[in-house]
BAGU-920363 format. One record per residue: x, y, z of N, C-alpha, C in turn; residue in three letters. Coordinates in pm, 1 decimal. Example, Ala and Ser with C-alpha at 12.3 -4.5 7.8 and 13.67 -1.06 7.14 Angstrom:
# residues 2
NODE      n_px      n_py      n_pz     ca_px     ca_py     ca_pz      c_px      c_py      c_pz  kenu
NODE    1319.0    -569.0     780.0    1230.0    -450.0     780.0    1320.0    -330.0     780.0   ALA
NODE    1285.0    -225.0     708.0    1367.0    -106.0     714.0    1290.0       3.0     787.0   SER
//
This chain:
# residues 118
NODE      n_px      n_py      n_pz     ca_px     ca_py     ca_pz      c_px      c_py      c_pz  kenu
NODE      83.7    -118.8       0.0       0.0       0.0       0.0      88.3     125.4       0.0   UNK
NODE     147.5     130.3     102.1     253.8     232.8     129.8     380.1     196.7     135.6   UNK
NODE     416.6     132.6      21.5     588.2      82.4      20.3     702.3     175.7     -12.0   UNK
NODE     670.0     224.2    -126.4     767.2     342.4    -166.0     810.5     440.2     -42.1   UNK
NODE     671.3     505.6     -17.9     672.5     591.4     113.3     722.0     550.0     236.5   UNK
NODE     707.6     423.8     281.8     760.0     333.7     372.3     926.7     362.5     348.0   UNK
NODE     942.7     298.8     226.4    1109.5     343.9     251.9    1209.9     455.1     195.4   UNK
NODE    1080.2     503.5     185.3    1171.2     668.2     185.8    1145.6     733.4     320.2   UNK
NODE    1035.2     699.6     406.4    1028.7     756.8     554.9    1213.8     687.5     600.8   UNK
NODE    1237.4     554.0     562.3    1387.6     488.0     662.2    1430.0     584.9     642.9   UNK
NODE    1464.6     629.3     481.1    1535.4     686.1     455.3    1575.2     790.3     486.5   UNK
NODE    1488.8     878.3     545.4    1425.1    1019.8     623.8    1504.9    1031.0     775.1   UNK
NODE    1472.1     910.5     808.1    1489.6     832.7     910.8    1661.0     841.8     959.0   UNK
NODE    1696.3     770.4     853.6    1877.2     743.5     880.1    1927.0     877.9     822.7   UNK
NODE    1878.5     959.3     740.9    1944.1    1063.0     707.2    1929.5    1229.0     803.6   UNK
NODE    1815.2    1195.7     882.8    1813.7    1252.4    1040.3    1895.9    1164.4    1192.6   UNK
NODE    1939.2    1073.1    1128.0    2042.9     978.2    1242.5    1937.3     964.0    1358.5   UNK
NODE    1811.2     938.3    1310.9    1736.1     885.8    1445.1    1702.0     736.2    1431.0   UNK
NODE    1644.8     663.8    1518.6    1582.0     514.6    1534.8    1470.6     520.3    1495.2   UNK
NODE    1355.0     413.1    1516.2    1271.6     433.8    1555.2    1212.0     478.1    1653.7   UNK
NODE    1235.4     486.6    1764.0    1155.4     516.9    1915.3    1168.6     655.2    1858.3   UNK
NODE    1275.1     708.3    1845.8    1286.5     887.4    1778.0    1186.0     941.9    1704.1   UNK
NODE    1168.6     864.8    1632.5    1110.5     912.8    1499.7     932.9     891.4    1513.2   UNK
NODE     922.4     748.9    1582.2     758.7     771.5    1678.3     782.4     865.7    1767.5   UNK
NODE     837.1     929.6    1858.7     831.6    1030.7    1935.5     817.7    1175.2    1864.1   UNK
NODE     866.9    1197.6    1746.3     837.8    1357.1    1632.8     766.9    1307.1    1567.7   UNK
NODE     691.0    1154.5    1552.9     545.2    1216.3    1502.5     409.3    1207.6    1560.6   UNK
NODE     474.9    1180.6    1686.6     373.0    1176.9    1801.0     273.6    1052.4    1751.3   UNK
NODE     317.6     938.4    1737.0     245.9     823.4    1730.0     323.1     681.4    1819.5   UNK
NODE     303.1     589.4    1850.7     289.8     466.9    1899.7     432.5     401.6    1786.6   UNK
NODE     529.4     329.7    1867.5     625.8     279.8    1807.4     566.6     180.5    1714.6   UNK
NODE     491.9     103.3    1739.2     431.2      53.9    1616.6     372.3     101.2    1503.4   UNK
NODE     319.9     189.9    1531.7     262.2     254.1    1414.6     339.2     313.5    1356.9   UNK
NODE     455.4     349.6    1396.3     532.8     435.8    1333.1     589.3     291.9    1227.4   UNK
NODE     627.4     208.4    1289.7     676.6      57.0    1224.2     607.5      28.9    1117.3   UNK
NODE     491.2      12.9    1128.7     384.0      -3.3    1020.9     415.5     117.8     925.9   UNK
NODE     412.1     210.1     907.0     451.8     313.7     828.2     572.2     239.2     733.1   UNK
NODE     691.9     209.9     823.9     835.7     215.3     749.1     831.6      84.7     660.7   UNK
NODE     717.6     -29.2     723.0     706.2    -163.2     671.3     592.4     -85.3     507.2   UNK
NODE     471.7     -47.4     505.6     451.8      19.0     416.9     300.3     -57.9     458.3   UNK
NODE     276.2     -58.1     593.3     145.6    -125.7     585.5      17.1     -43.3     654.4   UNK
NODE     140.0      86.6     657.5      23.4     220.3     710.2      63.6     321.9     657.0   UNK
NODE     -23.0     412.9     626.3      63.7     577.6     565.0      -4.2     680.7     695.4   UNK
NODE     129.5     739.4     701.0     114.5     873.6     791.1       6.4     986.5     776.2   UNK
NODE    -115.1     979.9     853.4    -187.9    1079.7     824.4    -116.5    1224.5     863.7   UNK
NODE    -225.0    1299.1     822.8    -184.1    1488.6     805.1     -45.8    1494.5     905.4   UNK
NODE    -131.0    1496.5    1101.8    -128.0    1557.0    1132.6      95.4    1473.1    1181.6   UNK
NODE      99.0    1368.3    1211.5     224.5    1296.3    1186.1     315.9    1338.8    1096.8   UNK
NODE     255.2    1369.4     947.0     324.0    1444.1     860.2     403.6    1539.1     932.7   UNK
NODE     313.5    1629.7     966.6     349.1    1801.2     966.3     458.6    1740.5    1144.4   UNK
NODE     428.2    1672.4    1197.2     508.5    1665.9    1335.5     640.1    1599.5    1279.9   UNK
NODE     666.0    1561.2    1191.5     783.9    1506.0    1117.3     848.9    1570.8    1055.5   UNK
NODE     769.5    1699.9    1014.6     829.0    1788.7     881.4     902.9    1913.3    1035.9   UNK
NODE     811.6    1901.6    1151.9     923.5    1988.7    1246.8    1041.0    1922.7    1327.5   UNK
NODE     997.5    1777.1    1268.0    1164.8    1722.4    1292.0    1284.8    1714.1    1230.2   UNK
NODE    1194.9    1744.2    1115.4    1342.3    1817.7     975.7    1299.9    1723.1     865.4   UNK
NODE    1202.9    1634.2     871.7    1171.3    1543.6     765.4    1171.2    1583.6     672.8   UNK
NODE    1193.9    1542.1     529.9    1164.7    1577.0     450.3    1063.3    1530.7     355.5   UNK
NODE     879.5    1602.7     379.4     759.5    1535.1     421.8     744.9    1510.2     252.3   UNK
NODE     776.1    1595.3     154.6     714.8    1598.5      16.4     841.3    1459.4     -68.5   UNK
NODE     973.7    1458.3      -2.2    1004.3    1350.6     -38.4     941.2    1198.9       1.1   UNK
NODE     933.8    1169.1     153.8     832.1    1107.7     191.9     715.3    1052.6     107.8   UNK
NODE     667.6    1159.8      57.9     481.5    1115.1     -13.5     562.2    1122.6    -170.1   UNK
NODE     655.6    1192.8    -267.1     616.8    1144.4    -335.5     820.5    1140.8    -432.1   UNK
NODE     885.6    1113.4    -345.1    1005.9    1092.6    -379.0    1051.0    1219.3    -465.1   UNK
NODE    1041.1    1328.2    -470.3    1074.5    1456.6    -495.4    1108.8    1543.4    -373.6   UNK
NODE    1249.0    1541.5    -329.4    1349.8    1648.2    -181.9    1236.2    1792.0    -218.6   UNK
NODE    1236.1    1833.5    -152.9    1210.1    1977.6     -92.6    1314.5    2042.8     -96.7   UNK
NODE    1313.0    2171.5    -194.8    1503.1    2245.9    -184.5    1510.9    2272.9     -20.8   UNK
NODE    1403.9    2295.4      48.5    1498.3    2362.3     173.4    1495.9    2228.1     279.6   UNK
NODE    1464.2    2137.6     270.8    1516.0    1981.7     330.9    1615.4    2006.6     378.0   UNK
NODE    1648.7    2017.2     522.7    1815.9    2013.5     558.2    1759.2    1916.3     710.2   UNK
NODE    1916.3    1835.7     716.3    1935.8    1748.5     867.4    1951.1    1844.0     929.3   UNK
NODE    1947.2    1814.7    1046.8    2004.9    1897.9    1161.8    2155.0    1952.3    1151.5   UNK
NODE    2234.1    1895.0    1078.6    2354.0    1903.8    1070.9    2375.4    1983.5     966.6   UNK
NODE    2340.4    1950.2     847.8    2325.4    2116.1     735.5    2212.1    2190.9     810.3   UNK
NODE    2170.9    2223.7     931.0    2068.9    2304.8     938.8    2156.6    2425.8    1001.1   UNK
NODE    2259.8    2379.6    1076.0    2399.8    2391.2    1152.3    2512.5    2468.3    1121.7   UNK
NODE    2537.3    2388.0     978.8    2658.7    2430.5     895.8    2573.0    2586.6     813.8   UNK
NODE    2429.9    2594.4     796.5    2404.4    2726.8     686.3    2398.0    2812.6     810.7   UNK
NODE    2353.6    2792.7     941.0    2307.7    2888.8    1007.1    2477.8    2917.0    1096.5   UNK
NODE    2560.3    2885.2    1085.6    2708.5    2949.9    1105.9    2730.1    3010.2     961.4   UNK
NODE    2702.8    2962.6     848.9    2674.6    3036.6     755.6    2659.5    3156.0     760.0   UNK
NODE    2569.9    3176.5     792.2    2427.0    3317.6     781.1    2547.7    3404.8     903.0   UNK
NODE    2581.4    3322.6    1007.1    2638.9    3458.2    1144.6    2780.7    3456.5    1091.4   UNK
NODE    2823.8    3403.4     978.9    2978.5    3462.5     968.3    2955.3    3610.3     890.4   UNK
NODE    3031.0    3693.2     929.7    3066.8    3834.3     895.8    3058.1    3787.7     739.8   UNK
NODE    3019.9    3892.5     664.5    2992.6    3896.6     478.0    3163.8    3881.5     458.4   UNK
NODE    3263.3    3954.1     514.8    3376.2    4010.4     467.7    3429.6    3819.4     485.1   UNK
NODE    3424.6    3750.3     566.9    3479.0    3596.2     631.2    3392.3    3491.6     554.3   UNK
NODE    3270.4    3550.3     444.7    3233.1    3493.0     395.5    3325.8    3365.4     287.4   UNK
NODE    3408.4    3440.6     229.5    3471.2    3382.7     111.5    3549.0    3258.0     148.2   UNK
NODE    3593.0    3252.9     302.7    3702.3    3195.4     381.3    3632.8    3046.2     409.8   UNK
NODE    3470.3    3038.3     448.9    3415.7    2939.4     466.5    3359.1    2873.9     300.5   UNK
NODE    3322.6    2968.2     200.1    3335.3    2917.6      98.4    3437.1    2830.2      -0.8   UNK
NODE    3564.9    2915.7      40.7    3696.9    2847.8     -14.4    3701.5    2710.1      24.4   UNK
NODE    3689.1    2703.5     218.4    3717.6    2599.0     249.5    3628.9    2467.6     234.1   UNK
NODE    3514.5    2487.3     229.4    3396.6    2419.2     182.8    3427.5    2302.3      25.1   UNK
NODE    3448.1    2441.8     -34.6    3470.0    2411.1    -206.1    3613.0    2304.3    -178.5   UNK
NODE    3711.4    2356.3     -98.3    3851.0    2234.9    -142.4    3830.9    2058.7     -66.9   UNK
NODE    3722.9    2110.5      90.3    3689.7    1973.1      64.1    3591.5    1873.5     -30.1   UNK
NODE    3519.0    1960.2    -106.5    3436.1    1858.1    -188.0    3547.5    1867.5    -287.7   UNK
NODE    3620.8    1911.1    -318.4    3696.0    1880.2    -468.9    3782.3    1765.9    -444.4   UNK
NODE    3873.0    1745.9    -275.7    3943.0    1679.9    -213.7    3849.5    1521.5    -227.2   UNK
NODE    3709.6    1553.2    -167.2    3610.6    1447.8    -164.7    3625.8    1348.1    -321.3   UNK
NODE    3580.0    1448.3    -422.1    3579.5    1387.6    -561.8    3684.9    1330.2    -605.7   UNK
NODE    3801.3    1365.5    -589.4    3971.7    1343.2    -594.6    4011.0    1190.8    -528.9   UNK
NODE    3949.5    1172.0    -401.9    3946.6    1055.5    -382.6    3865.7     926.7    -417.8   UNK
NODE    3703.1     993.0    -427.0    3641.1     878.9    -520.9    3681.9     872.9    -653.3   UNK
NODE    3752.1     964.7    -721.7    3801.2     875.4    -818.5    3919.0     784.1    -844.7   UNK
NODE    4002.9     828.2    -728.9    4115.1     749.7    -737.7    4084.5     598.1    -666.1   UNK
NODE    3973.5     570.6    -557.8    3908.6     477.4    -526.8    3879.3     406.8    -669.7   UNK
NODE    3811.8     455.4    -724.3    3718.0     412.1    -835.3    3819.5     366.2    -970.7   UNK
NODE    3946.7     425.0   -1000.7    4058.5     365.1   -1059.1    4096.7     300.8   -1007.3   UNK
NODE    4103.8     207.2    -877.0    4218.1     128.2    -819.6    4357.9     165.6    -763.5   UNK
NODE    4325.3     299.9    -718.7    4442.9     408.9    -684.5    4432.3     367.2    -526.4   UNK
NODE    4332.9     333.9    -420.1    4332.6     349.3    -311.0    4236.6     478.7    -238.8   UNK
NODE    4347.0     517.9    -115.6    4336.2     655.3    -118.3    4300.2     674.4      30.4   UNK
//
């Protein structure tokens, strides 16, 4: 019935680093029911939705596998809002450094991905 949605809630799920007991507790339902959800043998009414979406869920991926641009974990919720309080002028400094680890990031999956190691 609710399979897709079922495992895109895990997915919701592990990409907020909570359990289950967590994740029935932000949507204010019964650990089972929340279970039944992730198994795909219940779908989350309204009001679970919206208590999920203030746990950072990301509710429109959930229902129909399309992210929400402003979807962030707790942890990018973190990294934009030190963002936002660094001085405009210190701006460039967290950008630079940002940008050399994802290039660093890519640099190694590909040398992974050649048989380089890394």
């Amino acid at each position: 019935m609710f399979e897709e949605g079922g495992r895109r809630l895990l997915e919701e799920r592990k990409r907020l680093k909570m359990n289950q007991d967590a994740m029935a507790e932000a949507a204010q339902v019964a650990k089972s029911t929340y279970c039944n959800y992730e198994a795909g043998k219940r779908a989350p009414d309204a009001l679970a939705l919206a208590n999920l979406a203030q746990a950072g869920a990301d509710v429109l991926y959930i229902l129909t596998g399309q992210r929400a641009a402003g979807a962030l974990a707790p942890d990018e919720a973190a990294l934009l809002d030190n963002y936002r309080h660094t001085p405009p002028e210190r701006r460039h400094t967290v950008q630079e450094v940002s940008s050399a680890f994802a290039q660093y990031d890519e640099a190694v999956k590909k040398a992974r991905a050649a048989g380089g190691g890394g």
